[in-house]
C-alpha positions in Angstrom: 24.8 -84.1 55.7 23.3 -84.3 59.0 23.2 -81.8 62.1 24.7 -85.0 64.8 28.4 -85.0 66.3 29.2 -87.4 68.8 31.4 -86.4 71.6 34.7 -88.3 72.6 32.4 -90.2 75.2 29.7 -91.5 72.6 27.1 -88.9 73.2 25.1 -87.9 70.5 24.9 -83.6 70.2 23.9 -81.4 67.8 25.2 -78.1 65.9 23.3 -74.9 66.0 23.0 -74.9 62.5 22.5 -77.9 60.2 25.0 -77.8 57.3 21.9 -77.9 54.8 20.1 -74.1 56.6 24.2 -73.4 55.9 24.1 -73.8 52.3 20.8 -72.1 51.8 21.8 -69.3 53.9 24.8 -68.7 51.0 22.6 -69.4 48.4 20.0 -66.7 49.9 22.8 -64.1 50.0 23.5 -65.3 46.2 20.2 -64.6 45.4 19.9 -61.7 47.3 23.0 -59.7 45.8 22.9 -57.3 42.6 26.4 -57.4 41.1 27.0 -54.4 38.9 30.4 -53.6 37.0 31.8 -50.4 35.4 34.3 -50.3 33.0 36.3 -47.1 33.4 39.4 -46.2 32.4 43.0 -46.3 35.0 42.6 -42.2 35.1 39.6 -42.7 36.7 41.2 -44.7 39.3 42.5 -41.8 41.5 45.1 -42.5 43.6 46.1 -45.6 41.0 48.4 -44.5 38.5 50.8 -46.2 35.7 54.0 -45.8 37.3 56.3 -45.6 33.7 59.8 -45.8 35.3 58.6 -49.1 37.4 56.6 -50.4 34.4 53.6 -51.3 37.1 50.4 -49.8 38.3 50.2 -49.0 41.8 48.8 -46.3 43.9 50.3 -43.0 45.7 50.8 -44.0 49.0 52.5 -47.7 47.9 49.8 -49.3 49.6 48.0 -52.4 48.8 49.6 -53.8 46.0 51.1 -53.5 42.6 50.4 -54.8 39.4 53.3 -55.5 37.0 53.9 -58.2 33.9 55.8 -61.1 33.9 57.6 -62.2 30.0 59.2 -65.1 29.6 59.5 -67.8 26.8 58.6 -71.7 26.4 60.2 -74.2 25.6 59.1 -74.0 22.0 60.1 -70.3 21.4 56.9 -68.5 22.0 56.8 -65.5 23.9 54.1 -65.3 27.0 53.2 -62.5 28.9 51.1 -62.5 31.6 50.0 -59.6 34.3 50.6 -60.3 37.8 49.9 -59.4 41.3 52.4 -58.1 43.9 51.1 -58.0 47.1 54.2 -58.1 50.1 51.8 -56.8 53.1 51.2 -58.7 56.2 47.5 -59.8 57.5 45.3 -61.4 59.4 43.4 -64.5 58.1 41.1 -65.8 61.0 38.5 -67.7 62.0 37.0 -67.2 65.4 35.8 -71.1 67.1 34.1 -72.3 70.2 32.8 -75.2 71.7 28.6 -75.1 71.9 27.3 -78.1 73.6 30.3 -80.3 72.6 30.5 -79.4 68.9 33.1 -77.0 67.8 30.9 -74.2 65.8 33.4 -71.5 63.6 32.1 -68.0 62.8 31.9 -67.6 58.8 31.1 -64.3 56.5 29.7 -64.6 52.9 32.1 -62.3 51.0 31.8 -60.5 48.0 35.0 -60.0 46.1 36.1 -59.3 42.8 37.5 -62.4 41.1 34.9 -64.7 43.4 33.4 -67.4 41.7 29.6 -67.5 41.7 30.0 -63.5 43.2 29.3 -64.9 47.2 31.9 -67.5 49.1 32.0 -68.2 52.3 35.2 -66.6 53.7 37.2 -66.3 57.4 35.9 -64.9 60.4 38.9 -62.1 59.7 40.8 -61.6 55.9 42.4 -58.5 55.6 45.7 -56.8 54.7 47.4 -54.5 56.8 46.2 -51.5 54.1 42.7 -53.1 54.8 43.3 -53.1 58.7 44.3 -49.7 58.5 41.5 -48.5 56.6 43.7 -47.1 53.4 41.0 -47.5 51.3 38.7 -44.8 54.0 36.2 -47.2 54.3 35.5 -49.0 57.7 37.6 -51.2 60.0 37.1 -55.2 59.6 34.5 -56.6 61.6 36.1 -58.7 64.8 39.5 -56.8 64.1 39.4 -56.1 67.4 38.9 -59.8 69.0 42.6 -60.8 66.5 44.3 -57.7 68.4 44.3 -57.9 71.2 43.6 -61.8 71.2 45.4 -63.7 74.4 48.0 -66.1 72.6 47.1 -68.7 74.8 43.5 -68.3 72.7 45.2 -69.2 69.3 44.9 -73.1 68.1 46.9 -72.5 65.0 49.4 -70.3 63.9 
């Protein structure tokens, strides 16, 4: 891919980053990154619990999300169950943009997530719940929180 845009008028301008120094900047942060998981058991969760009269896990503030099983049957009898992920909280998913010389440029993070595939991916400026937002988990706000706050509407593209 090559680092060249051309503006509505024909003129030839360049990104700040080529998409190439993009990739190896994720694959550096692949490299980069020591991945280490710990089995432990849900008692060890603390404040996640089996909640027996709503047959789900969940925690003790009812924050985040829940996780409960869905049973149903095909079509040729069999019974499936399958766990599943409730999650009714609002968010913000954002990606901050600007023009530099002519070329739109959008701000990126390489996240680490359980569930990722190959452990880095490049994510939105902003993705967090409101139990993120709100730190519930007493870790630190989201970077460029902030900047989605208290962000003039007449600064969104899309909504």
């Amino acid at each position: 891919m090559r680092n060249e845009h051309y503006s509505e008028a024909g003129d030839r301008q360049e990104s700040l980053h080529p998409t190439e120094e993009i990739f190896r900047w994720l694959e550096e942060r692949k490299r980069n990154l020591e991945v280490r998981l710990d089995k432990i058991s849900l008692e060890e969760c603390k404040p996640w619990y089996y909640d027996e009269n709503a047959g789900m896990i969940r925690n003790t503030r009812g924050t985040f999300f829940q996780i409960t099983g869905l049973r149903w049957m095909q079509d040729t009898g069999e019974i499936v169950e399958q766990p599943i992920i409730l999650q009714e909280e609002i968010g913000f998913l954002g990606i901050i943009c600007c023009k530099i010389n002519g070329v739109w440029h959008y701000l990126m993070q390489a996240k680490i997530e359980p569930g990722n595939m190959n452990h880095v991916q490049v994510s939105p400026t902003i993705q967090a719940t409101k139990s993120n937002f709100t730190q519930q988990h007493g870790g630190a706000k989201p970077a460029f929180l902030d900047y989605f706050i208290h962000m003039s509407p007449d600064k969104v593209l899309v909504d």
